[in-house]
N, C-alpha and C positions, 0 to 999 in steps of 0.2 A: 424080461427078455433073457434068452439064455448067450451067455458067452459068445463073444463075438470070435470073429477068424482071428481079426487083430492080434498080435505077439507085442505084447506092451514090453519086452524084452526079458533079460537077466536079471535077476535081483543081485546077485552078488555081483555082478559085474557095474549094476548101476552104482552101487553103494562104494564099489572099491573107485570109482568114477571121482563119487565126491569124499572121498578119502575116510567112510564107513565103515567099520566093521560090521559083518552081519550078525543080526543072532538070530540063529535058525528058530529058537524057540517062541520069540515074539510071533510064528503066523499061526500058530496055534493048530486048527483043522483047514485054514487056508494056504495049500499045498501045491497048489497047481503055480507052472512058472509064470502065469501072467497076475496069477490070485497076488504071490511073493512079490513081481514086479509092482506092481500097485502097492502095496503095502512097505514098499520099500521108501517110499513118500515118507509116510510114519517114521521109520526107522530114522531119514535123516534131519525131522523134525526131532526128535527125539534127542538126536546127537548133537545139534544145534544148541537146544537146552541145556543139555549138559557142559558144553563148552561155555554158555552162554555168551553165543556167538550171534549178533542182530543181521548180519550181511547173510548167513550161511541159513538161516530162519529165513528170512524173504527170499531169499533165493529158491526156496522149493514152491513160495506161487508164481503162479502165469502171471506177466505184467498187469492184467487187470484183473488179480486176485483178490478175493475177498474175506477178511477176518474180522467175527465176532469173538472180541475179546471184551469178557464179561459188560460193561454198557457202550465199548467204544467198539463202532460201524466202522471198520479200515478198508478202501477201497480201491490198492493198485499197489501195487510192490513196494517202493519209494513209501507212502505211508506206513507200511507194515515193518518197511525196515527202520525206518526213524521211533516209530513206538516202542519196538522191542528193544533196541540196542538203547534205548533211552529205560525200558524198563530191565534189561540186565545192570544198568549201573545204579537201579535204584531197588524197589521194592523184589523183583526176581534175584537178585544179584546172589549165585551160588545155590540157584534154585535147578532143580531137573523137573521131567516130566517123565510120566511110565504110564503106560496101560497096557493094554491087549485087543485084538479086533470081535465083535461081535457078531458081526456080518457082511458081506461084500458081493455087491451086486454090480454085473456091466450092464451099461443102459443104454448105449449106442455103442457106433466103431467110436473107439477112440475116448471114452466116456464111462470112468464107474464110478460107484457112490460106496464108501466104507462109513461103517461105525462102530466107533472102539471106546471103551470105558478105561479111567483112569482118572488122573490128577497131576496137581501140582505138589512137587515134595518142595518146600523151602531150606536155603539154607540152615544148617545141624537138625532136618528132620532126619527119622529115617524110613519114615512112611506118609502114604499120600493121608492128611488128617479130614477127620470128616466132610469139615466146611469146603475143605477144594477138591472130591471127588466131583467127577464129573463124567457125561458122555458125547460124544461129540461127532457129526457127520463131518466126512471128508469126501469134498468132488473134485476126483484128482483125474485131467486128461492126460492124454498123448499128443506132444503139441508136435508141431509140421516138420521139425528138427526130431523127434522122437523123442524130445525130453521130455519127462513125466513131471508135472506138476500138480500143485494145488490150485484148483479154479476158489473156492472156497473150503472155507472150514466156521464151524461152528460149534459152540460148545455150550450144553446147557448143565447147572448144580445137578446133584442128584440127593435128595434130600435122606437123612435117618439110615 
């Protein structure tokens, strides 16, 4: 489907919303302001990690959002924010994430599908190391308030 009428909004405006800075460079050839707005998801996932903030990570899915995180199925906000904030005080604790988007497609009003390549850097890395690259779909809507969410996200290895 090509781009919907929908204005999924401002990207910098969403991001300065949940107290983000933008970096213009993360949308790579995704330029357009509703391309930016959708990928502004990312960005405050992104920033979430780097805080390693669990409320501010769930906070960017829709209450019945869904996260595969490598074998655990997480199925509504309340789950995703207990695992996380339970894994920034354990195994992520000081860890970030980085990538960049691949491609990004609207697939209804209100409805697009991103996927972006990257990883996990842990604490004293300073790059994402082989074993935790990865790539990862994101179905992020426009919910009835116009906040942009994550419906899902999923993340597969990306081997050698």
């Amino acid at each position: 489907m090509s781009e919907t009428a929908t204005s999924w909004g401002n990207a910098a405006e969403l991001l300065a919303a949940a107290g983000v800075e933008e970096d213009v460079d993360y949308y790579r050839s995704f330029t357009s302001p509703d391309e930016k707005a959708v990928l502004s998801v990312a960005l405050r996932v992104q920033a979430a990690w780097a805080a390693n903030d669990g409320d501010a990570f769930a906070d960017c899915f829709s209450e019945n959002g869904s996260l595969l995180m490598q074998d655990d199925q997480l199925t509504s906000r309340e789950e995703i924010r207990s695992y996380m904030t339970k894994g920034f005080q354990g195994i992520y604790k000081g860890a970030h994430v980085t990538g960049y988007p691949l491609s990004l497609k609207f697939l209804a009003d209100g409805v697009a599908l991103a996927v972006t390549e990257g990883g996990i850097v842990l604490d004293g890395e300073t790059e994402v190391a082989p074993q935790r690259r990865i790539r990862a779909t994101w179905v992020i809507v426009k919910e009835a308030e116009g906040d942009l969410r994550l419906f899902s996200h999923q993340s597969s290895p990306i081997n050698g």
